[in-house]
RODO-326298 format. One record per residue: residue number from 1; x, z, y of N, C-alpha, C in turn. Coordinates in steps of 0.2 Angstrom, whole numbers, plus 5000, padded with zeros to 4 digits. Example, Ala and Ser with C-alpha at 12.3 -4.5 7.8 and 13.67 -1.06 7.14 Angstrom:
REM RODO-326298
+-----+------+------+------+-------+-------+-------+------+------+------+
!  nr ! n.px ! n.pz ! n.py ! ca.px ! ca.pz ! ca.py ! c.px ! c.pz ! c.py !
+-----+------+------+------+-------+-------+-------+------+------+------+
!   1 ! 5066 ! 5039 ! 4972 !  5062 !  5039 !  4978 ! 5066 ! 5039 ! 4984 !
!   2 ! 5064 ! 5035 ! 4989 !  5068 !  5036 !  4995 ! 5064 ! 5039 ! 5000 !
+-----+------+------+------+-------+-------+-------+------+------+------+
***
This chain:
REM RODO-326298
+-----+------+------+------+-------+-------+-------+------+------+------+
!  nr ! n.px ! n.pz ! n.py ! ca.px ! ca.pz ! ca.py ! c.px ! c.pz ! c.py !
+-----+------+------+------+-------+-------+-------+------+------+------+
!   1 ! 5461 ! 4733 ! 5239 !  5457 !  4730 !  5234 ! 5459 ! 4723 ! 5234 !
!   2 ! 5458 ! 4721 ! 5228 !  5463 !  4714 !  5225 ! 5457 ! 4711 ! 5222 !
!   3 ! 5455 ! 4705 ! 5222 !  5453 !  4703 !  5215 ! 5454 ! 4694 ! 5216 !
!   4 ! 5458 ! 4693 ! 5210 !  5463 !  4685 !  5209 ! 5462 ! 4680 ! 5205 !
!   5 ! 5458 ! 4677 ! 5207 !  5456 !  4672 !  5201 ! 5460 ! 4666 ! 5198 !
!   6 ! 5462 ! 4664 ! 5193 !  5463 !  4659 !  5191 ! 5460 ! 4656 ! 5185 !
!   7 ! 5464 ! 4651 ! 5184 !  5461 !  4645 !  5177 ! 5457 ! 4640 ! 5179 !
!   8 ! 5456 ! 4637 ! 5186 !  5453 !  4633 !  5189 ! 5457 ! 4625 ! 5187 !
!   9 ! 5453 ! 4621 ! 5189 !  5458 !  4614 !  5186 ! 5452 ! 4608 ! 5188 !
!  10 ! 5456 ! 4603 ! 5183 !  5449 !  4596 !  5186 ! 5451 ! 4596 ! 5176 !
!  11 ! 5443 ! 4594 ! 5175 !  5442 !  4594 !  5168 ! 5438 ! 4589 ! 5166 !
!  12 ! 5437 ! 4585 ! 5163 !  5431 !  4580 !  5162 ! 5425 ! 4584 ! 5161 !
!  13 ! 5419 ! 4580 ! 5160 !  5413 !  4582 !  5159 ! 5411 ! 4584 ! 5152 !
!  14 ! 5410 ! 4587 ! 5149 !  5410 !  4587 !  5142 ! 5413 ! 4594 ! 5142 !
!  15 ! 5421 ! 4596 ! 5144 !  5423 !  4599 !  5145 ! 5426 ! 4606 ! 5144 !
!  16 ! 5430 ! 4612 ! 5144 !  5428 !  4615 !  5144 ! 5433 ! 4621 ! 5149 !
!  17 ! 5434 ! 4627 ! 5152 !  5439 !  4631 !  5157 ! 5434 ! 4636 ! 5155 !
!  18 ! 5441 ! 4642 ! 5157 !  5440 !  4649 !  5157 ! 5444 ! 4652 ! 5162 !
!  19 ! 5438 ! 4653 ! 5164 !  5442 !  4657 !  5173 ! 5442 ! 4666 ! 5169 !
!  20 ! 5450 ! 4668 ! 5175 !  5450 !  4674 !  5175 ! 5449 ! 4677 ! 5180 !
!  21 ! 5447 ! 4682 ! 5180 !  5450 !  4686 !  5187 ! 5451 ! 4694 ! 5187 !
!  22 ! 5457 ! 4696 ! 5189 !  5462 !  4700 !  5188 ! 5461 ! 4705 ! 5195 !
!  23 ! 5456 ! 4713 ! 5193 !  5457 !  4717 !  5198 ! 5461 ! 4722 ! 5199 !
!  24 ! 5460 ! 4726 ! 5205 !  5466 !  4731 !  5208 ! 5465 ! 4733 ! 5212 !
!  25 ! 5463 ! 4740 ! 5216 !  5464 !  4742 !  5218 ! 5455 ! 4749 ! 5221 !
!  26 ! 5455 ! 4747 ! 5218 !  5446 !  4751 !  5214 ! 5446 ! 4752 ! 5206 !
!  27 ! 5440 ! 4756 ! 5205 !  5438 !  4759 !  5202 ! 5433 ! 4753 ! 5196 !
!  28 ! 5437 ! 4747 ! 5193 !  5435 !  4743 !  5189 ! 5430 ! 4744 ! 5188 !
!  29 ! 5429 ! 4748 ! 5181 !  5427 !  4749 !  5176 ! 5420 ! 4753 ! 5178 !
!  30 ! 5417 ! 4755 ! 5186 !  5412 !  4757 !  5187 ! 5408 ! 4752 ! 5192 !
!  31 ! 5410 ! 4745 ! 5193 !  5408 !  4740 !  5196 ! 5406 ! 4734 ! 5191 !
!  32 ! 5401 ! 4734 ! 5194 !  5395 !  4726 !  5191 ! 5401 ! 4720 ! 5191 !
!  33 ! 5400 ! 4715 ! 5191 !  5406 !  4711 !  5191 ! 5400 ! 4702 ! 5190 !
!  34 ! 5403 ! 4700 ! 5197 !  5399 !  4693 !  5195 ! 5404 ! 4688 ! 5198 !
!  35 ! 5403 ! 4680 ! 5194 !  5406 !  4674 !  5197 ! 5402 ! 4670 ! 5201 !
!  36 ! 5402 ! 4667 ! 5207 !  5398 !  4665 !  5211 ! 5402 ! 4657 ! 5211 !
!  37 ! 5398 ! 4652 ! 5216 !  5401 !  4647 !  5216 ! 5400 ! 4641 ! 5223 !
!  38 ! 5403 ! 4640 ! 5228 !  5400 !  4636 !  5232 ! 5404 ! 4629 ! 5232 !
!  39 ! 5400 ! 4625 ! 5231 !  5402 !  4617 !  5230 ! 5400 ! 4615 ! 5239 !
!  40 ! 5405 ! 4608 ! 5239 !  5406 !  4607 !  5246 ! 5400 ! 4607 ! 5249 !
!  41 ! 5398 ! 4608 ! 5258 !  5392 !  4606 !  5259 ! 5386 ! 4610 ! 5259 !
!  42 ! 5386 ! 4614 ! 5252 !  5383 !  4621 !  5249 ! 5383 ! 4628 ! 5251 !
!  43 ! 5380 ! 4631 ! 5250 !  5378 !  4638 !  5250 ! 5381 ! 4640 ! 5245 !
!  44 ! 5385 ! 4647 ! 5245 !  5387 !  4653 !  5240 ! 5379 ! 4652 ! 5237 !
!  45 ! 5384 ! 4653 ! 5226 !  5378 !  4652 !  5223 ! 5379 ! 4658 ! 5219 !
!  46 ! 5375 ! 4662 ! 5215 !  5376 !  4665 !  5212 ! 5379 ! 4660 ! 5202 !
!  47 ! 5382 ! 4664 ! 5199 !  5381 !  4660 !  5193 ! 5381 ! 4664 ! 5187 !
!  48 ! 5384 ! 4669 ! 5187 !  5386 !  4674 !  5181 ! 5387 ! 4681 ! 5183 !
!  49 ! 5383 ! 4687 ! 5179 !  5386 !  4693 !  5180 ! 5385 ! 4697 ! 5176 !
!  50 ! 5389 ! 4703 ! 5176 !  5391 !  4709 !  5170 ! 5390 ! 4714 ! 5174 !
!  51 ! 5385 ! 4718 ! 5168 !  5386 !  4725 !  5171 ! 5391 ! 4729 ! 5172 !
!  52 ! 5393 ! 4736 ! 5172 !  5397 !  4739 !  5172 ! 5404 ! 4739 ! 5165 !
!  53 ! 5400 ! 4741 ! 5160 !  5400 !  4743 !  5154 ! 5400 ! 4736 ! 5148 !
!  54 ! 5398 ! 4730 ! 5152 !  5398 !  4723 !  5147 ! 5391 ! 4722 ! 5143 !
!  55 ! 5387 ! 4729 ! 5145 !  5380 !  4729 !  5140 ! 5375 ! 4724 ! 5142 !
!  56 ! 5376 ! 4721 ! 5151 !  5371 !  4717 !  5151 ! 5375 ! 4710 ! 5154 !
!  57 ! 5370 ! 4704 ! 5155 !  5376 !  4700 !  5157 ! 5367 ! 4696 ! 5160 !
!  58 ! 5370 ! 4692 ! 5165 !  5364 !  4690 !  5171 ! 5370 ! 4682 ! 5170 !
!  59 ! 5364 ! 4678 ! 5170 !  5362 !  4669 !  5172 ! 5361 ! 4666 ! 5177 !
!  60 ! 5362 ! 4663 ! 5181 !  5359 !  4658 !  5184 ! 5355 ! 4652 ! 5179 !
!  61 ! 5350 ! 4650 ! 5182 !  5347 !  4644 !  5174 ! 5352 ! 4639 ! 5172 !
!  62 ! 5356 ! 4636 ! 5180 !  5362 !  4630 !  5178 ! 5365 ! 4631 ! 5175 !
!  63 ! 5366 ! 4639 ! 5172 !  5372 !  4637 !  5169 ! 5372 ! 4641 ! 5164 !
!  64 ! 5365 ! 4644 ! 5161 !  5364 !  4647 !  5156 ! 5362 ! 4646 ! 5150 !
!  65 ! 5366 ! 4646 ! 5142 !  5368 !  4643 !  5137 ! 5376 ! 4638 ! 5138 !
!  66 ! 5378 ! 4638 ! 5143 !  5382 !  4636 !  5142 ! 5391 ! 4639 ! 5145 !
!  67 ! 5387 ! 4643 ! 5152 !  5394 !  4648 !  5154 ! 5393 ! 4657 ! 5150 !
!  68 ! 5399 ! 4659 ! 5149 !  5396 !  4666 !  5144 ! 5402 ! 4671 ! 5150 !
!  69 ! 5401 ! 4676 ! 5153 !  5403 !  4681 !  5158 ! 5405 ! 4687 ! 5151 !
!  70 ! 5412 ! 4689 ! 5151 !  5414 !  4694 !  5149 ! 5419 ! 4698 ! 5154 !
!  71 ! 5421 ! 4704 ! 5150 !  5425 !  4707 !  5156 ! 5428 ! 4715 ! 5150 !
!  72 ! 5434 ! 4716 ! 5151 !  5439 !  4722 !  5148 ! 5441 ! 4725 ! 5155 !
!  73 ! 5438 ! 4731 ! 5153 !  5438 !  4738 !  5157 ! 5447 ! 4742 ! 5156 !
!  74 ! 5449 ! 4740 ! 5154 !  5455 !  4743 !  5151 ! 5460 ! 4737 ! 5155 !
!  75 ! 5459 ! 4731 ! 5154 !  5465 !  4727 !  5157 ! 5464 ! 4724 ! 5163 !
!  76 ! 5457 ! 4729 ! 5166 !  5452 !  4727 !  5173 ! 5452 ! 4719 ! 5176 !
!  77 ! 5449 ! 4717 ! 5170 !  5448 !  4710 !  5169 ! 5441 ! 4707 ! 5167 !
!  78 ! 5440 ! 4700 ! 5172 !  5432 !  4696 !  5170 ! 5433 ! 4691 ! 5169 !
!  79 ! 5429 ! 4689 ! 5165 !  5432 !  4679 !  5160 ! 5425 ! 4677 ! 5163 !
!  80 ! 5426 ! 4670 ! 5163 !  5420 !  4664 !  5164 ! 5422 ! 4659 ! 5159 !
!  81 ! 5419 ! 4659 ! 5153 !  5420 !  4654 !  5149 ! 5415 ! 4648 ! 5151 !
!  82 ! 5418 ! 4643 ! 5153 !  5415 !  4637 !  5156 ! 5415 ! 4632 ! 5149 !
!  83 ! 5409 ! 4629 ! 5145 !  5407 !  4625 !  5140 ! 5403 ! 4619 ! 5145 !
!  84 ! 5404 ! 4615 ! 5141 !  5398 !  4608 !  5142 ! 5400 ! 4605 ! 5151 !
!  85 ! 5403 ! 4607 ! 5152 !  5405 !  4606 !  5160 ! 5401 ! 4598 ! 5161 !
!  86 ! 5398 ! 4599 ! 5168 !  5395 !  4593 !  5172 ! 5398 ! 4593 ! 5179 !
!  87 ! 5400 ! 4587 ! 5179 !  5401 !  4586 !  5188 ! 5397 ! 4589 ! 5192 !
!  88 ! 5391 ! 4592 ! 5192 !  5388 !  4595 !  5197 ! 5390 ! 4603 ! 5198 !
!  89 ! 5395 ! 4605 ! 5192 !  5398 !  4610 !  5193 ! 5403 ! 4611 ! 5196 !
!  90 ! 5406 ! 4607 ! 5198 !  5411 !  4606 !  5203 ! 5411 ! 4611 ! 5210 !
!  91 ! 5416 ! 4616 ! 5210 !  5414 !  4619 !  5214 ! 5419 ! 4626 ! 5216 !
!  92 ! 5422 ! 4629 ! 5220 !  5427 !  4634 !  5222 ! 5421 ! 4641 ! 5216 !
!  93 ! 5426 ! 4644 ! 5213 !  5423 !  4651 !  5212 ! 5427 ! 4655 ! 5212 !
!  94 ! 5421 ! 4661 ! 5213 !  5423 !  4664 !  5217 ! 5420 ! 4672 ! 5212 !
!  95 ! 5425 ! 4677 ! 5211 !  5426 !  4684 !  5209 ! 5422 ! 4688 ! 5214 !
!  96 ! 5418 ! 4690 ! 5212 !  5416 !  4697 !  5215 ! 5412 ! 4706 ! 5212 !
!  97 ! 5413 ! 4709 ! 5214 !  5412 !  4717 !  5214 ! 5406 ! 4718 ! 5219 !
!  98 ! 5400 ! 4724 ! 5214 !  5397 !  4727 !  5216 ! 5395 ! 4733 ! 5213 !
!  99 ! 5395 ! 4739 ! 5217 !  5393 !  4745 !  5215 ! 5388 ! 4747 ! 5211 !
! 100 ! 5383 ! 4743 ! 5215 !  5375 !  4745 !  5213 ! 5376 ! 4741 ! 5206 !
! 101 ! 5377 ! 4736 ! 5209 !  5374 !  4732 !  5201 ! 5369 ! 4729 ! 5199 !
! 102 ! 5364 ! 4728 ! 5204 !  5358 !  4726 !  5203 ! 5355 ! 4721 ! 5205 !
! 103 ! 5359 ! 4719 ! 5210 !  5355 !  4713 !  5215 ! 5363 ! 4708 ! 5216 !
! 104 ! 5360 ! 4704 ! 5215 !  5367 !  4697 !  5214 ! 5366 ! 4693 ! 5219 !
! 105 ! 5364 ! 4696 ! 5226 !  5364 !  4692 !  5232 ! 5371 ! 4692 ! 5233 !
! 106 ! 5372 ! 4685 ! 5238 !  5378 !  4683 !  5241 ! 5381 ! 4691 ! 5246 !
! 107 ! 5377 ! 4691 ! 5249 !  5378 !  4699 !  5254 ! 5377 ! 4705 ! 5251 !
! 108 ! 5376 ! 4708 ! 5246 !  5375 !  4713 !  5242 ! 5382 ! 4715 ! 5237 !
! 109 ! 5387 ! 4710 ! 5238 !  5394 !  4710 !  5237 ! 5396 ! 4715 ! 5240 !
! 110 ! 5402 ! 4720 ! 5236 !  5407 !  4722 !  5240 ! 5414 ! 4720 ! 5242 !
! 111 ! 5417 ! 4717 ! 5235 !  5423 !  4715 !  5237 ! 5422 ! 4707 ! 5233 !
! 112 ! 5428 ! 4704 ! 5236 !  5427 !  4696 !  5235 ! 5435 ! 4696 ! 5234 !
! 113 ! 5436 ! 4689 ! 5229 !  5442 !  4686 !  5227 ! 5443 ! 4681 ! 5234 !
! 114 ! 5447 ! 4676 ! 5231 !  5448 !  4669 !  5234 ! 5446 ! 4663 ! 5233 !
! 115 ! 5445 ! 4663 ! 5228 !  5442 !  4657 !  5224 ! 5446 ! 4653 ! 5220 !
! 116 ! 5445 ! 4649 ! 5213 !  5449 !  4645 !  5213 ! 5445 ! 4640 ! 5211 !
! 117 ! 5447 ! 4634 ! 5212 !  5444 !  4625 !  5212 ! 5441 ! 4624 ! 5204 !
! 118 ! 5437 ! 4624 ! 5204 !  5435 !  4621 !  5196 ! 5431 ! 4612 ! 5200 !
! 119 ! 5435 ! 4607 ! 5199 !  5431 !  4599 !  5199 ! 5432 ! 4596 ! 5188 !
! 120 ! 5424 ! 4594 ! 5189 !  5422 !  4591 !  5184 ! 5422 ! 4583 ! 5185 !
! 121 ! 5426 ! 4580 ! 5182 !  5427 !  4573 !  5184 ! 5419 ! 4570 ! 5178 !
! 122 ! 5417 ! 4563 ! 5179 !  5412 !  4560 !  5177 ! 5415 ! 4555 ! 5173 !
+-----+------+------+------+-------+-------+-------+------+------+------+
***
């Protein structure tokens, strides 16, 4: 099992970045798919997630109206399109897979990426 994020960067505040993450090695397209995020100091945070099928899509309040979670079952791929970007979002994120799909606790993860760096300069 794979799952590889990229598109991370340092961006002004204002902003904008779209994370990918690219799986392999499971059964994509029957996994919930969410972005999480721990900034230095921090706790793994939840931020963004998609159901199986793209029918639903789940928010954190930080970051809702401005990041949008998609995902192509076909090129078994999940986007984070990051808008409005603020230095508080400065933070590793981080790809992950769940069967269930229901619960977007840090622990109710199956499989996890590696993260990549998104810093939002002021």
């Amino acid at each position: 099992v794979q799952l590889v994020e990229s598109g991370g960067g340092l961006v002004q505040a204002g902003g904008s970045l779209r994370l990918s993450c690219a799986a392999s090695g499971f059964t994509f397209s029957i996994y919930a798919m969410g972005w999480f995020r721990q900034a230095p100091g921090k706790e793994r945070e939840f931020a963004a997630g998609i159901s199986w099928n793209g029918g639903n899509t789940y928010y954190a309040d930080s970051v809702k109206g401005r990041f949008t979670i998609s995902r192509d079952n076909v090129k078994k791929m999940v986007y984070l399109q990051m808008n409005s970007l603020k230095p508080e979002d400065t933070a590793v994120y981080y790809c992950a897979a769940d069967y269930v799909g229901t619960n977007w606790d840090v622990g109710a993860m199956d499989y996890w990426g590696q993260g990549t760096q998104v810093t939002v300069s002021s």
